[in-house]
N, C-alpha and C positions, 0 to 999 in steps of 0.2 A: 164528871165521873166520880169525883171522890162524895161528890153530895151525894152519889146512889150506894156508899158504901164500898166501889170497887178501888181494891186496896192498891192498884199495879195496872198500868198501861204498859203495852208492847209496841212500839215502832218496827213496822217488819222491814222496811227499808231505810236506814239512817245513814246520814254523811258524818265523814269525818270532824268536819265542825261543831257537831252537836247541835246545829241551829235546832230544829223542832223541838228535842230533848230540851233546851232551856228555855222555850218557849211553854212547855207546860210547865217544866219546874219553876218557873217565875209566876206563873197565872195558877198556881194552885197551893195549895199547903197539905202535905202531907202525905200528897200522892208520891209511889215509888215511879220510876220510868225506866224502863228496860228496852233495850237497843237488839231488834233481834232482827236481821243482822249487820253488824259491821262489815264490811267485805275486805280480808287482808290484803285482798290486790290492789282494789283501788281506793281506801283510806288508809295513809300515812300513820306506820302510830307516832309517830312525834305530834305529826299536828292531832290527835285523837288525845294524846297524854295532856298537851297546852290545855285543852278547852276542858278537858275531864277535871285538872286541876279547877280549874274556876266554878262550873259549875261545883263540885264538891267541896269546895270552901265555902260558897253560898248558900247549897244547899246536902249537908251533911247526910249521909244514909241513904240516899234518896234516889242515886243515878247508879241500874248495873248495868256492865259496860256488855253487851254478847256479839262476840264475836266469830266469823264460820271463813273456812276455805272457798265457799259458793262451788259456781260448777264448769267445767272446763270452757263449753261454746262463749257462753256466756261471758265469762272472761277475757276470754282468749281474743272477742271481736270488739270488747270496750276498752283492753289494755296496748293488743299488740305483743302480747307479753304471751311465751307457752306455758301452759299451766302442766306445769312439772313440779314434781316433789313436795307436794302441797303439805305433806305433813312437815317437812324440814321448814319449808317457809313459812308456816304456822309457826315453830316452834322458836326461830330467829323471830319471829314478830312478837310474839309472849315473850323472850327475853329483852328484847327493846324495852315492852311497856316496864319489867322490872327494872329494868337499869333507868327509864326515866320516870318512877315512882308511882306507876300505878299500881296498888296495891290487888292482890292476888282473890281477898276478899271482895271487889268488885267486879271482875271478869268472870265472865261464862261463854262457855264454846257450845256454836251446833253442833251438836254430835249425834249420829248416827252408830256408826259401826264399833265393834269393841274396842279396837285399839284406841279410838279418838274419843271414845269412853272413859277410857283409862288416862287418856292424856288430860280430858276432862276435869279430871277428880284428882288427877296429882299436880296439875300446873295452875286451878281455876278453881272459883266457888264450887262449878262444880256444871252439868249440861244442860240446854237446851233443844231438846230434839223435839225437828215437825214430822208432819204427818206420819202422824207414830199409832199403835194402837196399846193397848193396856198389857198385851203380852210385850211386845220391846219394851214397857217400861218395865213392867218385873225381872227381864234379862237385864238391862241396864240397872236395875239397883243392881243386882249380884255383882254385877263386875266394879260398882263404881263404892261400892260398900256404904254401911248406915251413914256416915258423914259427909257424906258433899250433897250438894244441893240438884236435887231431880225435878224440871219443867216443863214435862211436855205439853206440847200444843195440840188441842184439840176443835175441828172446826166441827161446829153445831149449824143445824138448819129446826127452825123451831114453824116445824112445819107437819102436820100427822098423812098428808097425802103422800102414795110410796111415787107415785110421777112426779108431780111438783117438785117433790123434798130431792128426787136425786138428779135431776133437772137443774135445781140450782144449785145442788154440790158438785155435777160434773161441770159446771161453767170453772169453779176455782182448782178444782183438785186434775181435769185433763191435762193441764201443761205441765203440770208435775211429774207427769207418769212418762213424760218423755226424758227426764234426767237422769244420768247412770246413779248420782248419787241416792236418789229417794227409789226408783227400779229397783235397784239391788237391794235395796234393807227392805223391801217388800218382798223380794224372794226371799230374803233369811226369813220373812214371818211365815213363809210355806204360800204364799199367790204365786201364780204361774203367768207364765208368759202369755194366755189365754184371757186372765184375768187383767194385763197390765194393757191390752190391745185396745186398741178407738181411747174411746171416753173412761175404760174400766169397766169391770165386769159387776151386777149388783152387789157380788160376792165382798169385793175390793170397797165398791163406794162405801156400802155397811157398817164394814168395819174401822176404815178411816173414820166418818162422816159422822156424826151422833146425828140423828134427824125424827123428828116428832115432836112429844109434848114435853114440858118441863119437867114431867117425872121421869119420863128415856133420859131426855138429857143431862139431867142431876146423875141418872143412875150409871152410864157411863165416866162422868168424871168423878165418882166414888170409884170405880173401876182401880183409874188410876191410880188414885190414893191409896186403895188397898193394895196395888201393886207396889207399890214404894214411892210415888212421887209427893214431894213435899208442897206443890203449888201447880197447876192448871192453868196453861193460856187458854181461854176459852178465846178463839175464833168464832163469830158472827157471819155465817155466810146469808144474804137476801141475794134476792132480784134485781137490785139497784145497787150490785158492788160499790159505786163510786157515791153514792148516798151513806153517811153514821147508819148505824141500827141501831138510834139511842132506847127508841122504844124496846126492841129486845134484849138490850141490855139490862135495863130497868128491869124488866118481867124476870129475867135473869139473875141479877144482886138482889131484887127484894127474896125471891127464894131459894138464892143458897144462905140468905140471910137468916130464915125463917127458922121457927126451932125446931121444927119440921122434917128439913131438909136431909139427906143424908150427909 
C-alpha cells in the first residue's frame, strides 16, 4: 500500500493486542495504521495501553489508536455485559488510557452525534465517523471546531452501472441500516424511515455510497474536504468482499495522486 502512495490503512475491526496493527507497522515503513474501531467493551485499555506502548516506541508517529462505544445488541450478546451509559463508560475508558499514558494526540472516537462530537475534539485528536455523508461532515466541523482532527469514511464502488454499483453497495451498507446508532444520524441528515427500510432506498444508497467513475468518486471525496474534513477513509466496496481490491486501490492513489485530481 504505501508502494501505491496510500499514506494511512484503517483496520475496521482491531483486538486489543494490536496484533494486525504491528503486523503492518513491522512489514512496512512509513505507513500510518489507524484502528477503526476499538471496542470499549471488549478491549481492556490497560492491555490496549501495554501493546500501544510498544508498538509506539518502535514505531513512532505511525499508530492512531480509534476508539467507539459499538452498538448495544451486538455487545450486549458478546459480553454479557448491559450496554448502559455508554458515554460514561467511554469516558472512565479515556481517563484509564490518560492515567496509563496514552497520549490524547493518538486517540480518536467514532463519532456520530453532537455530543460525542464534542467529546471527540475535547478528550481526542479528534473523530472518526462512518457512513456519514459530506453534510454530517460540515455539521461536525462546526461543532468540533478548526482544530481537531475530522475522518470520515466514505465507501466507493468504482462501478458506472446504477444496478451493479448499488447491488454491491447494498451487500455492505444493509446491516448498517439496522443499528440505532448509524439509523439515527441518518435521520438527523433528513432520510426517513421509508428510506432506511429492506436494503435502503436509492435515495440513501446515493448518498452514502460514492459509486461510478474515478472522477464521481474523487468528486465526492473533495466534498468532504471542502466540508472540513482533514483526511478520507476511502472504503473499497467489490463483489468479492473477502477478496483486497488492490487493483482499485491502485487506479485509486494513482489518481488522487495525479496533479489532476481535485
Amino acid at each position: 500500500m504505501a508502494a501505491m502512495g496510500i499514506p494511512t490503512v484503517w483496520i475496521g475491526s482491531a483486538s486489543g493486542d494490536l496484533e494486525l496493527p504491528a503486523a503492518i507497522l513491522d512489514g512496512t515503513e512509513g505507513l500510518v495504521v489507524g484502528t477503526s474501531i476499538l471496542n470499549i467493551w471488549t478491549e481492556k485499555a490497560d492491555i490496549v495501553a501495554d501493546h500501544y506502548a510498544m508498538l509506539a516506541k518502535a514505531h513512532p508517529d505511525r499508530l492512531l489508536l480509534g476508539f467507539g462505544v459499538g452498538h448495544r445488541d451486538p455487545v450486549e450478546k458478546v459480553t454479557g455485559r448491559r450496554w448502559e451509559r455508554p458515554v460514561e463508560v467511554l469516558l472512565d475508558y479515556l481517563d484509564t488510557l490518560d492515567e496509563l499514558g496514552v497520549p490524547r494526540s493518538d486517540q480518536a472516537l467514532a463519532a456520530l452525534g453532537p455530543r460525542m462530537l464534542e467529546i471527540a475534539s475535547r478528550r481526542t485528536l479528534g473523530a472518526l465517523p462512518y457512513l456519514v455523508t459530506p453534510e454530517h461532515t460540515r455539521r461536525a466541523r462546526e461543532i468540533m471546531g478548526p482544530g481537531a482532527l475530522l475522518a470520515p469514511e466514505q465507501m466507493v464502488v468504482l462501478d458506472t452501472d446504477p444496478g451493479s454499483a448499488r447491488t454491491v453497495a447494498r451487500q455492505s451498507l444493509t446491516p448498517y441500516l439496522r443499528l440505532p446508532n448509524y439509523a439515527n444520524n441518518l435521520r438527523r441528515l433528513g432520510f426517513t424511515d421509508a428510506d432506511l427500510a429492506g436494503s435502503g432506498s436509492d435515495r440513501l444508497v446515493d448518498a452514502v455510497v460514492a459509486w461510478g467513475d474515478l472522477d464521481t468518486v474523487l468528486g465526492r471525496i473533495a466534498e468532504h474536504q471542502q466540508a472540513g474534513a482533514d483526511h478520507v477513509a476511502v472504503q473499497v466496496l467489490t463483489s468479492t468482499p473477502t477478496q483486497l481490491p488492490l487493483a482499485q486501490w491502485g487506479r485509486l492513489a494513482g489518481a488522487i495522486h495525479s496533479p489532476a485530481s481535485p
